[in-house]
Structures are given as structure tokens and as C-alpha cells.
ZAMARGU-4260 file (C-alpha; in steps of 0.2 Angstrom, whole numbers, plus 5000, padded with zeros to 4 digits):
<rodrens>
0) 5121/4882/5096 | 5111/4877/5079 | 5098/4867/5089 | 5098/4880/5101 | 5094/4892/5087
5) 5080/4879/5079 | 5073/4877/5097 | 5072/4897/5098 | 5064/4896/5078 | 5050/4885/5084
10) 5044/4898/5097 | 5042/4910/5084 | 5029/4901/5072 | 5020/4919/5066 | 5038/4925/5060
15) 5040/4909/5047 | 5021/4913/5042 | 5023/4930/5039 | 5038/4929/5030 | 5031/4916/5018
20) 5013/4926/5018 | 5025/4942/5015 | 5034/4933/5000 | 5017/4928/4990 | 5012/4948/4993
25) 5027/4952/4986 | 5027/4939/4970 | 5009/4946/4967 | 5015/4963/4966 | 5024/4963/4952
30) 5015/4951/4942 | 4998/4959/4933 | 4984/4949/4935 | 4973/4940/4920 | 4956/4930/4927
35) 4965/4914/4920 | 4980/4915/4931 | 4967/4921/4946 | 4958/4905/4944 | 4974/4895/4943
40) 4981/4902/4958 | 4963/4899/4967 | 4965/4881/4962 | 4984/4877/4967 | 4977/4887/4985
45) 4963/4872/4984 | 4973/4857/4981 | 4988/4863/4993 | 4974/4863/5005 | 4965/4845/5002
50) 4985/4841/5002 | 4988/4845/5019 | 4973/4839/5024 | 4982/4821/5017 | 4997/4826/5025
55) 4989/4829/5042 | 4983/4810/5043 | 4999/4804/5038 | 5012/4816/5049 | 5024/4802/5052
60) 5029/4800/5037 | 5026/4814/5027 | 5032/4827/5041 | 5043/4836/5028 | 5030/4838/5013
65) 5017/4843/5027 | 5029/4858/5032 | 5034/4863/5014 | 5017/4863/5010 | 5012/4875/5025
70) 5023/4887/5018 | 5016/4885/5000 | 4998/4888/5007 | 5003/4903/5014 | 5012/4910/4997
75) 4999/4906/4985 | 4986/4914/4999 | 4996/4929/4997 | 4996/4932/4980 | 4977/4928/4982
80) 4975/4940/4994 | 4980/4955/4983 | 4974/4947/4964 | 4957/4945/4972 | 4956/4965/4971
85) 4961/4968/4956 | 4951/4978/4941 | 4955/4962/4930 | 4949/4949/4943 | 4936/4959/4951
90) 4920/4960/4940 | 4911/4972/4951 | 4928/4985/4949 | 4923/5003/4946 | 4935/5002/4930
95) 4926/4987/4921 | 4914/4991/4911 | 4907/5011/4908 | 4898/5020/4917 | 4893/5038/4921
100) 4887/5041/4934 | 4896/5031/4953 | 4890/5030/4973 | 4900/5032/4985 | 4905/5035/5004
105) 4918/5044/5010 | 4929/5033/5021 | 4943/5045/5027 | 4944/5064/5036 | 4944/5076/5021
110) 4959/5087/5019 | 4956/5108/5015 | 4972/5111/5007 | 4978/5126/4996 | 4959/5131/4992
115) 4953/5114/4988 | 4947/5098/4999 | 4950/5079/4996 | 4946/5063/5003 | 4947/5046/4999
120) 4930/5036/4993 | 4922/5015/4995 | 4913/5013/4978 | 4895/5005/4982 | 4889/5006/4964
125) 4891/5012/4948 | 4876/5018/4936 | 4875/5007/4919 | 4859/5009/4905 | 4853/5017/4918
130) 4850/5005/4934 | 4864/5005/4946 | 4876/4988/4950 | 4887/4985/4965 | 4904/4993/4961
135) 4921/4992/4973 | 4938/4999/4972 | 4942/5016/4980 | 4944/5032/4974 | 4952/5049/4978
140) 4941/5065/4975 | 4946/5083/4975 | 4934/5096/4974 | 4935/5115/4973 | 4933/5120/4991
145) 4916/5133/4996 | 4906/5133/5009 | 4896/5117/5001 | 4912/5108/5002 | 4916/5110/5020
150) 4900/5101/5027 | 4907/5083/5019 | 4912/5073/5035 | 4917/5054/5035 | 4903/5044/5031
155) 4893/5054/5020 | 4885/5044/5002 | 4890/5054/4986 | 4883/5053/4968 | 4899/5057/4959
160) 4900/5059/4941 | 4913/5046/4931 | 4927/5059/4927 | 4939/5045/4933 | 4959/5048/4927
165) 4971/5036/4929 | 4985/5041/4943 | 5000/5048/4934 | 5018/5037/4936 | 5032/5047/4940
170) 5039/5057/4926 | 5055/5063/4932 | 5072/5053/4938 | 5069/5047/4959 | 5050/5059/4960
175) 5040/5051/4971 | 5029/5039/4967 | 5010/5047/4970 | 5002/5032/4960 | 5012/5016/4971
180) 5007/5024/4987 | 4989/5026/4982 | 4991/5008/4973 | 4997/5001/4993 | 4982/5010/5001
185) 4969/5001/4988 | 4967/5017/4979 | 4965/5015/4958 | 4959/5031/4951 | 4959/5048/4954
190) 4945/5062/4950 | 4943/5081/4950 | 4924/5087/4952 | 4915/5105/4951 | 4903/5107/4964
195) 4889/5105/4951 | 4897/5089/4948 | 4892/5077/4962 | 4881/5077/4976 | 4876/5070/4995
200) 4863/5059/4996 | 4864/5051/5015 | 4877/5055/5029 | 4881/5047/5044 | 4885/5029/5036
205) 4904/5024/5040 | 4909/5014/5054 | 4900/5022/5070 | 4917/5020/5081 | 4927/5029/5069
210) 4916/5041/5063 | 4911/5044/5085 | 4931/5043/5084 | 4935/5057/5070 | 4922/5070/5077
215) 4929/5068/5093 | 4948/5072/5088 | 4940/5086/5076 | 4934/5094/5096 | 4950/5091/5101
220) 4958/5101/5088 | 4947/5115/5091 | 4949/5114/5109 | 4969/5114/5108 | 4965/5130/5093
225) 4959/5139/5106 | 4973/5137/5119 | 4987/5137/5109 | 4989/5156/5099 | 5007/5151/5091
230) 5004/5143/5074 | 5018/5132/5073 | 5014/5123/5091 | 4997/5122/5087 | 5002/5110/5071
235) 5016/5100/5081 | 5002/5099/5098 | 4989/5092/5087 | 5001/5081/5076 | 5010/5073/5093
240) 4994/5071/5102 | 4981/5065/5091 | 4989/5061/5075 | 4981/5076/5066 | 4992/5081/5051
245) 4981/5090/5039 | 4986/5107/5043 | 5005/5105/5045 | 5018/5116/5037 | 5030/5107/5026
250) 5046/5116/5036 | 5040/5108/5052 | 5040/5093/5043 | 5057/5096/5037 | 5066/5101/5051
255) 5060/5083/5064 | 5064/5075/5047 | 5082/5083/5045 | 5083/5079/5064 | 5079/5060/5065
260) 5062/5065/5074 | 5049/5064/5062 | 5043/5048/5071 | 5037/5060/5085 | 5025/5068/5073
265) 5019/5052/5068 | 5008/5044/5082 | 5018/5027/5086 | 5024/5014/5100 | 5033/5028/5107
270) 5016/5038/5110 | 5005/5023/5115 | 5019/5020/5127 | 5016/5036/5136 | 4997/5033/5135
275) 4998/5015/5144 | 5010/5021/5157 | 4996/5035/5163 | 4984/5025/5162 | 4993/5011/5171
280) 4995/5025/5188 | 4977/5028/5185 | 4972/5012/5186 | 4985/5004/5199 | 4974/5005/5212
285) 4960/4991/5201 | 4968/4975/5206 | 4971/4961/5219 | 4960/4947/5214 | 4957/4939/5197
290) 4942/4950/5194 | 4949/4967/5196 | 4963/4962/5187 | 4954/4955/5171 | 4944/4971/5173
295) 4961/4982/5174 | 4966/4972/5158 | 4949/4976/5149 | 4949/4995/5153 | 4967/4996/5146
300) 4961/4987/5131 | 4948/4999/5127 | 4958/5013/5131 | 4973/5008/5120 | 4960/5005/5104
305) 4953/5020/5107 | 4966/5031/5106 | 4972/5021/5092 | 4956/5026/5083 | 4956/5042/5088
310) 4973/5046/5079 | 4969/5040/5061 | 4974/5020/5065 | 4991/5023/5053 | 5001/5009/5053
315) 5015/5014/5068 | 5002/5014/5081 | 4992/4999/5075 | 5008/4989/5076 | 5010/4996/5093
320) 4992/4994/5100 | 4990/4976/5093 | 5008/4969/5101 | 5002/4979/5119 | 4987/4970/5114
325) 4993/4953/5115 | 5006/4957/5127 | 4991/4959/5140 | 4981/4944/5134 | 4997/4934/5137
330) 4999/4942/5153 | 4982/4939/5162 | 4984/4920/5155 | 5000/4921/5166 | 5008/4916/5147
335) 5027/4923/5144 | 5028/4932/5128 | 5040/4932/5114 | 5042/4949/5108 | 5049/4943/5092
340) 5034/4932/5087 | 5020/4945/5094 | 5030/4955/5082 | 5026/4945/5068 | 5009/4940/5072
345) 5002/4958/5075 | 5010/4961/5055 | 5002/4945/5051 | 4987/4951/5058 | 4987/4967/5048
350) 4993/4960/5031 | 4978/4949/5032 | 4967/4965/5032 | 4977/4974/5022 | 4988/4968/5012
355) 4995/4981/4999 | 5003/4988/5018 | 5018/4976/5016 | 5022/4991/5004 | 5019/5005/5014
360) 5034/5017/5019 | 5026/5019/5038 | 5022/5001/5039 | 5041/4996/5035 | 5050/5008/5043
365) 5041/5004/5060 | 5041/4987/5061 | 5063/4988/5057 | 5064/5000/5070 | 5057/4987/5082
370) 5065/4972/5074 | 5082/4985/5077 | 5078/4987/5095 | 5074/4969/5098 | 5091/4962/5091
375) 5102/4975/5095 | 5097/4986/5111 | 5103/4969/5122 | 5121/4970/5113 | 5122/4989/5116
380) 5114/4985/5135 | 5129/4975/5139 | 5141/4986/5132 | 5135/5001/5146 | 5146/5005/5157
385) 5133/5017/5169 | 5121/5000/5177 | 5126/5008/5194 | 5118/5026/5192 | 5099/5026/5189
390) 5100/5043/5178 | 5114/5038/5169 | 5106/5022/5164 | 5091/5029/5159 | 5103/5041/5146
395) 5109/5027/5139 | 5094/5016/5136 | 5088/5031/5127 | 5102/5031/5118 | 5105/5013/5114
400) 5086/5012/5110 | 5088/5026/5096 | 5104/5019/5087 | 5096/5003/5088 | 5081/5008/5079
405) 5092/5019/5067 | 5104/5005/5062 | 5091/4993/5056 | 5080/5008/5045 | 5095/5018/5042
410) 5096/5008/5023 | 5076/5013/5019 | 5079/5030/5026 | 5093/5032/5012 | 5082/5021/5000
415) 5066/5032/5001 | 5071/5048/5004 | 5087/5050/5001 | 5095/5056/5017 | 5101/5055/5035
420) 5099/5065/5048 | 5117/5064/5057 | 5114/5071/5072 | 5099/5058/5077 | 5107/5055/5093
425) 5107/5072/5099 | 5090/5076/5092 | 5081/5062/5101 | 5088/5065/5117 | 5083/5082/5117
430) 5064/5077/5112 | 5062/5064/5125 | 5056/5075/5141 | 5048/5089/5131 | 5040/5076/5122
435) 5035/5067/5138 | 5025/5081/5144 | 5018/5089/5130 | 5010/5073/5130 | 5003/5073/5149
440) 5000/5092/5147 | 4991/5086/5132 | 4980/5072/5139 | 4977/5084/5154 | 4968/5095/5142
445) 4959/5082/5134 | 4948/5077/5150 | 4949/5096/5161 | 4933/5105/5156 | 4940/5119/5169
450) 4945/5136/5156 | 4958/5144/5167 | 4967/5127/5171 | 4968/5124/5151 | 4975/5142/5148
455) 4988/5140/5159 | 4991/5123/5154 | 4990/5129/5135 | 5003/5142/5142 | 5015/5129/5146
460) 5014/5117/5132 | 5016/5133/5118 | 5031/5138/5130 | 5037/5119/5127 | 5035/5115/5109
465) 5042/5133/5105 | 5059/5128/5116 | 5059/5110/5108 | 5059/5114/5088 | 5069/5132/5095
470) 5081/5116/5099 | 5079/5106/5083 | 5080/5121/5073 | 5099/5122/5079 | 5101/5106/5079
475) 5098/5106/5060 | 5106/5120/5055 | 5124/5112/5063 | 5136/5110/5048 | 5134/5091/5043
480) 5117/5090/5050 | 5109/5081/5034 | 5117/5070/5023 | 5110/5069/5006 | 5108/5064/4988
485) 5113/5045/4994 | 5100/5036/4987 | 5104/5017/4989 | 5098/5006/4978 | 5087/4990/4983
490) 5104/4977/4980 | 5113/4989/4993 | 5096/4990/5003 | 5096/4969/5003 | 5116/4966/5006
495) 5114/4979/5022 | 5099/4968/5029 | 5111/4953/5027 | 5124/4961/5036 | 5114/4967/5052
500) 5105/4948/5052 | 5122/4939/5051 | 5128/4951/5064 | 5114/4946/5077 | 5116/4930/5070
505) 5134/4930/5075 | 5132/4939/5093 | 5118/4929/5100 | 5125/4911/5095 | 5144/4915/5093
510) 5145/4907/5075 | 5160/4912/5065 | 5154/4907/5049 | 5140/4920/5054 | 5153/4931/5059
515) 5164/4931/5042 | 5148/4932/5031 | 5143/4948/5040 | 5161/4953/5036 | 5159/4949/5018
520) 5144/4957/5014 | 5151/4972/5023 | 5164/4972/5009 | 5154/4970/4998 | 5141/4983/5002
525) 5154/4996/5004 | 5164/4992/4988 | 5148/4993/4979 | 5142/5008/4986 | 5160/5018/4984
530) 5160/5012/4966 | 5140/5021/4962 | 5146/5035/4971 | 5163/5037/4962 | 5154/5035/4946
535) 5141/5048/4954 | 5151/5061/4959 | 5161/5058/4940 | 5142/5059/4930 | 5139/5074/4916
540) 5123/5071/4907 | 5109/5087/4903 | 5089/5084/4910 | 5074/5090/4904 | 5061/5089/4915
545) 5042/5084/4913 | 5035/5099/4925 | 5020/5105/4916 | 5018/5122/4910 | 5036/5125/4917
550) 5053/5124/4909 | 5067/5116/4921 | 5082/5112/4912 | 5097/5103/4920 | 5115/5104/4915
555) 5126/5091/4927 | 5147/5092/4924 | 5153/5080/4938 | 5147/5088/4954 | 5143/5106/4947
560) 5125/5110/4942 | 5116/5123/4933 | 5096/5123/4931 | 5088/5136/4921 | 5069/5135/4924
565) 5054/5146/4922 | 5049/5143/4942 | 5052/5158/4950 | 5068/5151/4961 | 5077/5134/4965
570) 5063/5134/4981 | 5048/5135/4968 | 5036/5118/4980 | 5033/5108/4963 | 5053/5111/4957
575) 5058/5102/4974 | 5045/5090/4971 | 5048/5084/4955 | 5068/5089/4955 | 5077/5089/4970
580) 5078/5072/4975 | 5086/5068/4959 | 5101/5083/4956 | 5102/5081/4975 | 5115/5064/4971
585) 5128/5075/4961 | 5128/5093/4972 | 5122/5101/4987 | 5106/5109/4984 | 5111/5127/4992
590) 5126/5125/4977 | 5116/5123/4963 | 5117/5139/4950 | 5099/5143/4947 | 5096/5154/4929
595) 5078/5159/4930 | 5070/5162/4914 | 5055/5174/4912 | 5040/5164/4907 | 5019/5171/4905
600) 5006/5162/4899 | 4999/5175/4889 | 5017/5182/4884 | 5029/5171/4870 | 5046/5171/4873
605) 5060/5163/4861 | 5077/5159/4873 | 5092/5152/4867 | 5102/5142/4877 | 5121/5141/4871
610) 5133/5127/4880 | 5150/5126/4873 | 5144/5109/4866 | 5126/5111/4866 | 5113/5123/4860
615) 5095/5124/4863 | 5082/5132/4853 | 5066/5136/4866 | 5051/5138/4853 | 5036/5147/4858
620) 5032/5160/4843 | 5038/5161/4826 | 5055/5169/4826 | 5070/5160/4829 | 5087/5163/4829
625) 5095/5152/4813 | 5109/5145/4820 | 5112/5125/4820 | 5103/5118/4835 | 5105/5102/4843
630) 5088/5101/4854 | 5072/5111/4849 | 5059/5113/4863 | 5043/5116/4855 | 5029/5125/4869
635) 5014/5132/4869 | 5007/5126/4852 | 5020/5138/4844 | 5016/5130/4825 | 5020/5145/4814
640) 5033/5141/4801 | 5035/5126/4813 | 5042/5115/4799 | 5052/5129/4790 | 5060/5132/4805
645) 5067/5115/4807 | 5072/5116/4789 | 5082/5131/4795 | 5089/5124/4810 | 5090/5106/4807
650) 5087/5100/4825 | 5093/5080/4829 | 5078/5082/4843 | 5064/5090/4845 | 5054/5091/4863
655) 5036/5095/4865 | 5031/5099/4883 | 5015/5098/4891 | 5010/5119/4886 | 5006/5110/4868
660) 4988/5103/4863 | 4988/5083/4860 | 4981/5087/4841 | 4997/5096/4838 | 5009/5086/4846
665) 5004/5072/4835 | 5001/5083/4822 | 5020/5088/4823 | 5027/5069/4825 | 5019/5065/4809
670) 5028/5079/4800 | 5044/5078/4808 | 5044/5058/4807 | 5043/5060/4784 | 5058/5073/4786
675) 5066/5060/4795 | 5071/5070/4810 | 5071/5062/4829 | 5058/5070/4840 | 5052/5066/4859
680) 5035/5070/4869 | 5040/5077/4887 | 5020/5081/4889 | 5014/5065/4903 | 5030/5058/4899
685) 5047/5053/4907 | 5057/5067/4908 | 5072/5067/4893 | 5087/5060/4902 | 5104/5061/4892
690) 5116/5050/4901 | 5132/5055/4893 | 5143/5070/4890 | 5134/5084/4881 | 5131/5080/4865
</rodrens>
């Protein structure tokens, strides 16, 4: 069985060449860059290269350096890959160097959101002593939204005044990380502009195909707009057709992600798979000699890409496209494929143009999915007992499709977002067909120029979308329908992929070692996780959170929380966003006891907070109660009798938020430092974390 399983290896030379391309990524991704370890890396690239050019000549007898050198090509070509970009590598970078003044295009759709618009921008140049120089690095803009704002379209040239911010890292325990997943789509910097602040010089200069692409789906949005009156299908129509998401309600999104269907709202194989087998009937007819079927194979190509272009080119469907892609070029060279290595070279393909994507949450969790289906839909095809009825075994393809795909991303769906949608299997089946002819109903729509045909057919894709999330809807309010707060780490992440590898491993060539060490690293994994979850579920600690203006307190006694907070309710968006995911590990969210606090910005409020072995001393005018204090928070640049007051109280730590003025903060840290008292700056800071019992 081992050459068997060496003979299988060499049929998959893209998988060896991305994983080794894939390492180098990830090495450069957690090294920062100087130009002296740049240029070093350029020349190890440069003399592994004239190497295997030695090797080549002398394959023989150097067979083995000749491989191992392949594979150190490829590693130090990753790290190139991402370096080469980098603001200390790149001397053309927007951030080297000062300027006041940049050009730039917009090279993504705006997004109008919450009375503001923002889009993504290419650098072309930057102004210096007043003459412009190429610049590059990308950018994301947000402007005040008026009627000035809604004429920028993809492709326009901006001058943008240099009001550049660095992207803030995430200040609270598990928030999400806004700067990384900029960082993975090339993105450095961040700025916020007034209308009087930049201006369009030329439109009309990004890529003609997508920009044709983008104004057609924009049609397409008004067009479905029109036929569909109900809000909440016209969001999941337009997300599900043509990948548009701009406009979508954050409980949709939450209800297909409770579900395990938030891949249907996210344009994938599973869409491009509907589209190839209509166009497929449409086109049966176009073939029977070479010609028409190299034409046939042509058309389909075209079509493919795009509708690939035409919903935003994310990551799912470009792994999708460029496999059907290369499936068909194999096929009208009458080649057999292997779906393993198309796998890997369509990833290879797109880590060459993009490398940061290796980190992208879309990019992984779609190429597991098919890695899942691949290895393990042929084990759960065997196990079927339903081969003799047609509908039966359709049911359990679907099935067996589904928990393949969810076995092999359960461990980043845990990993990223903290949860897992139990009831996956139920959900998906129930979104197949109503998914299905959405999508017919909506290509129908797409082409039909007729009025009444598209209202009646808007009729019937309202009426289905309303019974499908009517469906989901129940599905997630069933008791047990999420499970959360399990956020694995990425050890238990790693020892879970070993697991599933040494299964398939064990299955497909019956090895026993393969067979214990999946056993093993079961153990392991599941001792390791009961153990964090035991010392989880037995945590007390207190938080005090880096939300702003706001006050979010959080006292944690085993599994039983209390917040008290200045947002409104435990529901306030920006709580859940900085919060949840964290207190979500030690209670239910719905059991959380929320003490709201009343908080104005033009009204100061002294609260004391009194715990049996913790008392806090919230600051915000000059009166305080004078009673010993174990935390003072300071806010609002509440300085009167500031040091007489912790003369009073005697503090061991005082908090400034971000409601106090930089001035005074440090003004305040020198002071408290000569009375010799601790002290701790919330404001752009990590939120204060006290990991043991209260005080």
C-alpha cells in the first residue's frame, strides 16, 4: 500500500507545490520585513535557482538535492511574494516618506452604510515638495455620504488628502480582527475624509470587464428592486444570485449562520454548479464534431467567468470557476483529471495573485469544505444503504455531501467564530430545492425583458424565499440549535486536521499505524479540549472593556455573569461586537445579567460599584464618595481635585478610558506615577483583563 500511496502522490504535483508555496506565505507572515533580510531572501531565491539549474544537468545523481531544492524554491518564493509588498521593502509605498496630498482609483463597489459610503482605493501617487511620485499600497476610504458621494462608481481617479490612520488591532479579549483581514486583502491604512477633502479627477479607469461587470449587476439589483416588494427577499435574492451583499441585514446573516447555510448567501461552487448545469441543457444541442464541441467548451468558459465577475470574484467562486475551468480544458484534451490536484493548482494559481488570501476566512473555509467532500463523501457513499432508489439516493448524497464538508471546517468554524450550527443537516436539506429555483427563477429574470412574466415570476421567488428563511427561522429557534462560546484554539485546530488526515489515510490504504494515530490524536484533542473547558466553565476574573465613549464592565464568577454598561441594552451593535464573542465562553448570552448605567455626554455622573470583594470608583466630576477603592475609572477629563481624590481614596489602579483627552491622560500618569500609585490607559488600548478571583 505505501507505493501505491507514492504512486497516487506523484499524480498530485500542485498539492506538494502549494503546500511548500503555502508554508513560505505563512513563514513570511509572521516575520516583519527589513530591506536587508528582503535582499537576502532575493538572493537564496537566486542561488536555489542557478542550483537547480546544476541539478537539472546532473539528475542522476543528484535526484534527491534536486527535489529538496524544488521545494526550497518554492518556500523562499513565497516569502518573496508577500515581503515584495511590504511598506519596508517597497520604496514607492504610500507610508514611506510624507506626503499631503495622494492619487488614487477606486478598485472596489462602494458601500452606502449607516449614512456614510466606503470603498477600497490603488494608490497611483503621492504629492511630495510638490511634484507627484508613483505611490502603491491600498487604502480604505469613508466619506460622509450626500448626493456628491453617490456618483463615485468603480474606477473613478481621486485626489485624496493624507489624513492616513493606522488600522486599529483588536482591543478587547477574541474581537475580531478588522486590521488582519484588511492586512490579507493588501489593505495598510485607513482614512476618513469630509467632502471638501478630496476630489474626482477622471472616471471610467479600472478594468473595463469588471467595471462593464459591476454596472451590470448594479441593473440587475434594480431590476430584482422592482419585482420583489418584501425587504428581507429582496437582500437574500440579490445576495444568492449575484453575490451582492451591501445592503444585507445583519439578523439574515445570523439566522443562515446559526443554520449552517451561510454558504448560500456567499456565491460558491454550489451556485456556479447550478449555473453550469443550465447552461449545460442550453447548450446540449452544440456538439457532435470537434468543432462544435470546442466551441460548446468556449462558451461555457465565458459564461462561467462571467458570472464569476459578475458576483464580486470572492474567493469561493473563484476556486469553483478555475477547477470547472480546468476540468473542461482536461476534458476537450480527452485528459482525466484529478480532482485533488485541480484542487491545488486552482489555489496555487490564486496564491500567486494574491497571496495575503492563504489567510482569508472565505478562502479557507472553501477550499476545506472541498478537501472534506473529496476524502470523505466516497466513505459515507459506501456506507448508503438507498443505491436502489433514485430519490433516496439523491437524499443521501445531499446528506453525505453536507457532513462531509462540515467535518473538515467544523474546527475553523469553532476557531473563527465561535460556534456550531447543530442542526446543519436539517437546514441544508431544506435549502436545496428552494435554493435550486430561486436560482432558475432568478436567471430567468436576468435575461426576460417581458414585465408581466417577471412580476409573476418575482411573485414566486418572494413567495419562496419568504417560506425558506420562514423555515430557517424555526430551524434556529429549536432548543440546541447553536452551540457557542467554544472557541478552539489553533493546537486544537492542528491536532483535529491530523485526526481527519490520518483517518482518510487509514480508510483508503487500510494502515493500522494510520488507524492508531488517528486514535491517539483523538485522545488527545478531546482530553485537551475537556481540560480548557473545565478550567472555562471554573474561570472568575472582572473585564473592563476598550469600547470608546461607553462603559462595559464584566464581572465573571464561574459560569454566571454580570455586565454593567452605559449601552443602552446587552443587544447595544458595537457591545456584541466588541464583547460577545469573548463572555460568550463562560455563559449563555440570553443569561447574562445586564445593569445598564445612565451615561450623557453632556451630563457627569459619579457611580460606585460595590462587589463583596471589589469596589470601583467611576470618576467623571469632582465628587466622590470616600470610601477605600480598589479600581478608579477616570472619564471624561474629569481633573478636579483629581489628585486629592486619590489621596482620599487610595486606589491600587487607576483606568483612563477613551472619553479623556491624550494631554490629560499623560498628564495624570506622570502625577499618579511620583505618588507611586499603579495606573492603566484603556483609551486605543487592550481592554483590562483580570484573570484571577476579584481582587
Amino acid at each position: 500500500m505505501k507505493t501505491n500511496f507514492e504512486e497516487q502522490l506523484k499524480k498530485l504535483p500542485f498539492l506538494k507545490i502549494v503546500l511548500f508555496y503555502g508554508i513560505g506565505i505563512g513563514i513570511a507572515n509572521f516575520f516583519e520585513p527589513s530591506k536587508s533580510m528582503f535582499n537576502l531572501i532575493q538572493l537564496l531565491l537566486v542561488f536555489s535557482f542557478l542550483s537547480h539549474l546544476v541539478f537539472f544537468f546532473y539528475t542522476s545523481r543528484l535526484e534527491i538535492l534536486s527535489i529538496v531544492n524544488s521545494y526550497i524554491i518554492l518556500i523562499f518564493f513565497g516569502i518573496w511574494n508577500i515581503w515584495r509588498t511590504h511598506d519596508q521593502v517597497d520604496i514607492n509605498h504610500f507610508l514611506i516618506g510624507t506626503s499631503d496630498q495622494y492619487i488614487a482609483m477606486v478598485d472596489e463597489e462602494p458601500v452606502f452604510y449607516n449614512n456614510s459610503v466606503r470603498f477600497s482605493v490603488t494608490l497611483l501617487a503621492k504629492r511630495i515638495d510638490s511634484t507627484f511620485q508613483k505611490a502603491t499600497g491600498r487604502l480604505m476610504v469613508t466619506l460622509p455620504f450626500d448626493q456628491k458621494d453617490s456618483r463615485i462608481q468603480y474606477g473613478d481617479e481621486m485626489v485624496l488628502k493624507n489624513k492616513v490612520k493606522p488600522i486599529p488591532k483588536p482591543l478587547n479579549p477574541l474581537e475580531f480582527n478588522y486590521r488582519d483581514y484588511l492586512k490579507n486583502q493588501g489593505i495598510d491604512g485607513q482614512i476618513y475624509l469630509k467632502s471638501k477633502e478630496y476630489k474626482i479627477i477622471r472616471h471610467h479607469q479600472g478594468f473595463g470587464i469588471k467595471a462593464r461587470a459591476l454596472e451590470l449587476r448594479r441593473e440587475l439589483v434594480s431590476k430584482f428592486r422592482k419585482y420583489l416588494k418584501d425587504e428581507n427577499s429582496f437582500q437574500i435574492a440579490v445576495a444568492l444570485i449575484v453575490g451582492y451583499r451591501a445592503v444585507m441585514s445583519q439578523d439574515i446573516v445570523q439566522t443562515f449562520s446559526n443554520t449552517g447555510t451561510i454558504h448560500v448567501l456567499s456565491v460558491s461552487g454550489m451556485h456556479v454548479g447550478i449555473v453550469f448545469i443550465v447552461l449545460m441543457w442550453l447548450l446540449a444541442r452544440v456538439s457532435g464534431n470537434y468543432t462544435l464541441n470546442l466551441l460548446r467548451i468556449v462558451m461555457l468558459l465565458c459564461a462561467i467567468w462571467s458570472y464569476t465577475i459578475l458576483t464580486g470574484m470572492a474567493p469561493s467562486i473563484l476556486r469553483a470557476a478555475i477547477m470547472l475551468s480546468f476540468f473542461l480544458i482536461a476534458r476537450s484534451m480527452q485528459r482525466e483529471g484529478n480532482m485533488l490536484n485541480t484542487m491545488a493548482s486552482s489555489a496555487f494559481l490564486l496564491l500567486l495573485l494574491q497571496p495575503n488570501i492563504l489567510f482569508d476566512i472565505g478562502f479557507q473555509l472553501s477550499y476545506f469544505a472541498v478537501l472534506g467532500i473529496v476524502l470523505f463523501f466516497p466513505l459515507f457513499k459506501r456506507l448508503s444503504i438507498f443505491e436502489s432508489n433514485r430519490f433516496s439516493r439523491i437524499i443521501w448524497d445531499s446528506v453525505a455531501i453536507s457532513l462531509s464538508a462540515q467535518i473538515m471546517t467544523a474546527s475553523f468554524s469553532l476557531f473563527y467564530f465561535g460556534q456550531f450550527p447543530n442542526y446543519f443537516l436539517i437546514a441544508n436539506l431544506l435549502v436545496v430545492l428552494p435554493v435550486t429555483l430561486i436560482m432558475y427563477i432568478g436567471m430567468a429574470m436576468m435575461f426576460i425583458p417581458v414585465d408581466i412574466i417577471n412580476v409573476w415570476l418575482g411573485y414566486a421567488m418572494d413567495w419562496l424565499i419568504k417560506k425558506m428563511f420562514f423555515t430557517l427561522e424555526f430551524v434556529d429557534q429549536l432548543p440546541f440549535a447553536t452551540w457557542t462560546g467554544i472557541v478552539l484554539s489553533p493546537t486544537l485546530v492542528l491536532i483535529s486536521l491530523v485526526f481527519l488526515f490520518s483517518c482518510s489515510y487509514a480508510f483508503y490504504w487500510k494502515n493500522k499505524f494510520a488507524l492508531y494515530m488517528s486514535v491517539c490524536f483523538l485522545l488527545i484533542g478531546l482530553s485537551t479540549f475537556s481540560y480548557l473547558q473545565y478550567l472555562q466553565f471554573n474561570y472568575t476574573g472582572f473585564r473592563i472593556y476598550s469600547t470608546r465613549k461607553e462603559i462595559a464592565l464584566a464581572f465573571i464568577q464561574k459560569n454566571n455573569i454580570t455586565m454593567v454598561s452605559s449601552f443602552n441594552s446587552l443587544d447595544a451593535r458595537n457591545l456584541v461586537y466588541s464583547v460577545k464573542r469573548d463572555l460568550s465562553r463562560f455563559s449563555n448570552w440570553e443569561d447574562i445579567n445586564f445593569l445598564p448605567l445612565i451615561s450623557y455626554d453632556s451630563v457627569r455622573t459619579n457611580y460606585l460599584i460595590q462587589k463583596p470583594n471589589l469596589t470601583i470608583q467611576i470618576m467623571e466630576h469632582s465628587l466622590l464618595s470616600h470610601r477605600s477603592t480598589d479600581i478608579l475609572l477616570v472619564r471624561k477629563n474629569s481633573k478636579w481635585n483629581f489628585i486629592e481624590n486619590v489621596r482620599i481614596i487610595k486606589p491600587k489602579l487607576v483606568l483612563f478610558d477613551g472619553t479623556n483627552s491624550d494631554f490629560n491622560i499623560q498628564m495624570w500618569r506622570q502625577q499618579l506615577d511620583d505618588m507611586g500609585v499603579a495606573h492603566y490607559t484603556i483609551k486605543n488600548n487592550f481592554a483590562y483583563v483580570w484573570d484571577k478571583e476579584l481582587l
